[in-house]
C-alpha positions, 0 to 999 in steps of 0.5 A: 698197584704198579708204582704208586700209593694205595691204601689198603682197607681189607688186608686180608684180601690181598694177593700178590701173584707176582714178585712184588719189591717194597721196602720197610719205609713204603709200608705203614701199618696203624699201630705197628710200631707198639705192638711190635714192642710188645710182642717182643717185651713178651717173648723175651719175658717167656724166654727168661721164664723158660730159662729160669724154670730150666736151670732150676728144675732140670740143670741144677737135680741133673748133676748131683743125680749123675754123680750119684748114678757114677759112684753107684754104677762103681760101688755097686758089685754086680755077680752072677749068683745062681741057677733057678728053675722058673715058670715060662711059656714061650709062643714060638716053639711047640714040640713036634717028635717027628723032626729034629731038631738040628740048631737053636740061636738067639740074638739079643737086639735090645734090653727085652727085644731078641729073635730067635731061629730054630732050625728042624730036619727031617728026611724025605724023598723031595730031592732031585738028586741021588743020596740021602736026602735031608730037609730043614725048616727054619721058624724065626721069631721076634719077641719084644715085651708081650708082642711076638712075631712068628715067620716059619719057612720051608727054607734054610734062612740066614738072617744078618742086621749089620750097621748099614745092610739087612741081608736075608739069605735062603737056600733050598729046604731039601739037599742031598748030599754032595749036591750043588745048591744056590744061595739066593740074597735079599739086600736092603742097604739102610739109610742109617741118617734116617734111622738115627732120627725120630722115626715118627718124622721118616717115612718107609722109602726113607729108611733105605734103598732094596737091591734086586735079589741075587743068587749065588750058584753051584755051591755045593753043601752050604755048612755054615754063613756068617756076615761083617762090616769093615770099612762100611763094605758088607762081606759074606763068608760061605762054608760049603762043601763035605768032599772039597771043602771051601772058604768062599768070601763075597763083598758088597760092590755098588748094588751087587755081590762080587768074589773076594776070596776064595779059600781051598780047605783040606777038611770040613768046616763044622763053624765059624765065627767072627770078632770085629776090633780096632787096633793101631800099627805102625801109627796107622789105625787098623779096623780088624777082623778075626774070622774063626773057622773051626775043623775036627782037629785045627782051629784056623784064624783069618784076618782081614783089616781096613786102613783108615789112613790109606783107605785100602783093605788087606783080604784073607791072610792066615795069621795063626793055626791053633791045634784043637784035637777032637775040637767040639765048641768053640766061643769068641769074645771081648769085653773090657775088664774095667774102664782103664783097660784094653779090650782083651779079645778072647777064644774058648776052645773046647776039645777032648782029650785021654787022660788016665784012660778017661776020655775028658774035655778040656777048655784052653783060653788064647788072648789076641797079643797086638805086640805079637800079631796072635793069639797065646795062652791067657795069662791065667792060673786056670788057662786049662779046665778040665771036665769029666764029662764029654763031650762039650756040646756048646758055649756062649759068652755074655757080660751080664754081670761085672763078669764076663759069664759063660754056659757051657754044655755038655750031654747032661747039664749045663752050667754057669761061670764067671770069666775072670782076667788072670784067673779063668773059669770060676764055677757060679752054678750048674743044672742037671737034665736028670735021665734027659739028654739036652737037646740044645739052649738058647740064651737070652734077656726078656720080662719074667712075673714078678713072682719069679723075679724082682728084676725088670728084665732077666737072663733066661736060658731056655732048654730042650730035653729028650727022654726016650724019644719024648722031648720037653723044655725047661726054663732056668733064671740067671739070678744076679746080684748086687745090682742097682735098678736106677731108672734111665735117664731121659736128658743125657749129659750129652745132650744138655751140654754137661 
């Protein structure tokens, strides 16, 4: 076919294997022109079919829907109420007396998916250097609906998922101490453009990219870790060290883990935490961050900040000291009390403290002023609680109610309030571990029979106890009311254009 006529009596047996021009007007097909109307006549036909059905069956019930799901969301008070004991069996702890048990910590990763790490110790001779020497195991598991998943290590694991890093961190299972130690990174930098798609269209090589695994050494007594984003740079804060205690910060830089600070601390760290917010100064919009270090008697704020404007970053500085006397728990938080206001960004301290001669625990409340660059006491009736039992062993902080809501901890029960702006602590509930002492707690959301709850997902807080070396569990339901269980929407206003 090189510049002439052809007719073509079997189309369907004609190749071109090179670039082939022809315009419009050298082709004629028989009966082209009529069915080409029709198709057209008929996609525009199913068009407006598909339209039509669209603002009648979906468009037009969506907005009356959205106003009702508004005003219910608004009208309806939702309180935490009460404590309940419940039936609960979980697959991931099973007592064994000859360890201890040295910490228990949820994460809650959606509505009814958390993961859980239980850390065990026990002594033995495995140590390669002189001194007493302490082992741990740590068991991590993920629990989504009635799948769990199970991993046990004869490490010491830290496990960190932030916006666009996974990193696992291992240190050995047996230290003595005072002993030198290595942290060893495993890194995964995601891909977070793939991850906010469809995962059916992705594939595993296009979720992210695996960093060659590094280690961090001669790091004497590693106490405590914790992770942050700022400025989309993953940092790594270390605790180590009994005799001379440090604040080692590292950053992720182009594939590998560099110094970033490196802080001399004159007493150990018993633990840290952190908050990450947004505040503007000087017309400049900051990303912050509050890094907690709590000691025995001081309670330390480090803040790092990110500018956007300038795109540079300020590391490390001291803002504030907070004296905490016989500090035994610590919490920070934010949550905004409704939809106009502020975030307020909060730390409870707990601490113990002689009165009358009766050794009490008192919890203070500080509130981040932006205007003064600290933290100073909450504008509350109630910014002391006083307890008489002591010491305060733990506290966490979540919002499952219209509240922020606490637990707090002490030997011998555990009990429950609502964090209320300009007021403070406001008593819901409490249990009493009878003769037992409580061991630890763990705080998190999952699917309970529907004997025990009408709620699709509940509020669980799951107990160890120990009497007279023997150890059991319990299991106590938050009960909330008030509140109303509308399906969720599968269109979002976002998505059709509302």
């Amino acid at each position: 076919l090189i510049n002439r006529e052809e007719t073509i009596s079997t189309p369907s047996s004609v190749k071109f294997t090179n670039v082939v021009d022809i315009t419009n007007n050298d082709i004629y097909i028989e009966g082209f022109p009529e069915k080409s109307d029709q198709v057209i006549d008929i996609l525009e036909s199913f068009t407006q079919d598909l339209l039509t059905y669209y603002q009648t069956n979906v468009a037009l019930p969506l907005r009356p829907i959205l106003e009702e799901i508004y005003v219910a969301n608004r009208v309806g008070s939702c309180r935490a109420q009460y404590l309940e004991k419940i039936s609960y069996e979980t697959p991931w702890y099973n007592e064994q007396s000859s360890y201890t048990i040295i910490s228990l910590d949820t994460i809650q990763l959606s509505k009814d998916c958390y993961s859980v790490k239980l850390t065990r110790g026990y002594e033995s001779d495995a140590c390669e250097s002189e001194g007493e020497c302490t082992c741990k195991e740590t068991r991590v598991a993920r629990t989504t609906g009635d799948s769990v998943k199970i991993y046990d290590f004869t490490e010491s694991i830290y496990t960190f998922n932030l916006e666009t890093v996974t990193v696992t961190a291992t240190t050995q299972g047996c230290t003595s101490q005072g002993a030198s130690s290595n942290l060893r990174l495993e890194t995964v930098l995601k891909d977070t453009a793939s991850l906010h798609v469809d995962l059916g269209g992705t594939s595993a090589e296009s979720l992210g990219s695996i960093l060659s695994p590094s280690t961090l050494e001669n790091l004497e007594d590693i106490l405590d870790l914790v992770m942050w984003e700022l400025g989309n740079r993953p940092f790594l804060a270390i605790a180590n060290g009994r005799t001379t205690s440090q604040l080692t910060v590292y950053e992720l830089q182009g594939g590998s883990w560099v110094l970033n600070t490196m802080i001399d601390m004159d007493a150990e760290i018993s633990r840290m935490s952190t908050v990450v917010f947004r505040k503007t100064e000087n017309e400049e919009n900051l990303e912050v961050v509050h890094l907690y270090i709590s000691k025995n008697d001081t309670l330390e704020v480090y803040e790092w900040t990110y500018n956007e404007n300038t795109a540079t970053l300020a590391s490390g500085t001291l803002i504030q000291t907070v004296m905490t006397p016989g500090l035994s728990a610590m919490q920070a938080f934010q949550f905004k009390p409704s939809e106009t206001s502020q975030n307020m960004i909060v730390i409870a301290v707990a601490y113990e403290i002689e009165m009358n001669l009766i050794l009490s625990s008192v919890i203070d409340f500080y509130e981040y002023s932006v205007t003064d660059g600290e933290y100073i006491f909450v504008n509350d009736d109630k910014r002391h609680t006083f307890f008489v039992e002591s010491p305060i062993t733990k506290m966490e902080a979540r919002k499952i109610s219209d509240y922020m809501n606490l637990v707090i901890s002490t030997q011998k029960k555990i009990q429950l309030y609502n964090f209320l702006p300009n007021y403070g602590l406001d008593f819901v509930s409490e249990y009493e571990a009878g003769a037992s002492d409580l061991v630890d707690w763990a705080w998190f959301q999952d699917a309970v029979p529907r004997t025990d709850s009408e709620d699709k997902i509940s509020s669980i807080i799951f107990l160890i106890k120990e009497s007279q070396e023997t150890r059991t569990t319990e299991t106590l339901r938050i009960g909330v009311d008030g509140k109303i269980s509308i399906p969720d929407l599968v269109y979002k206003p976002n998505d059709l254009g509302f």
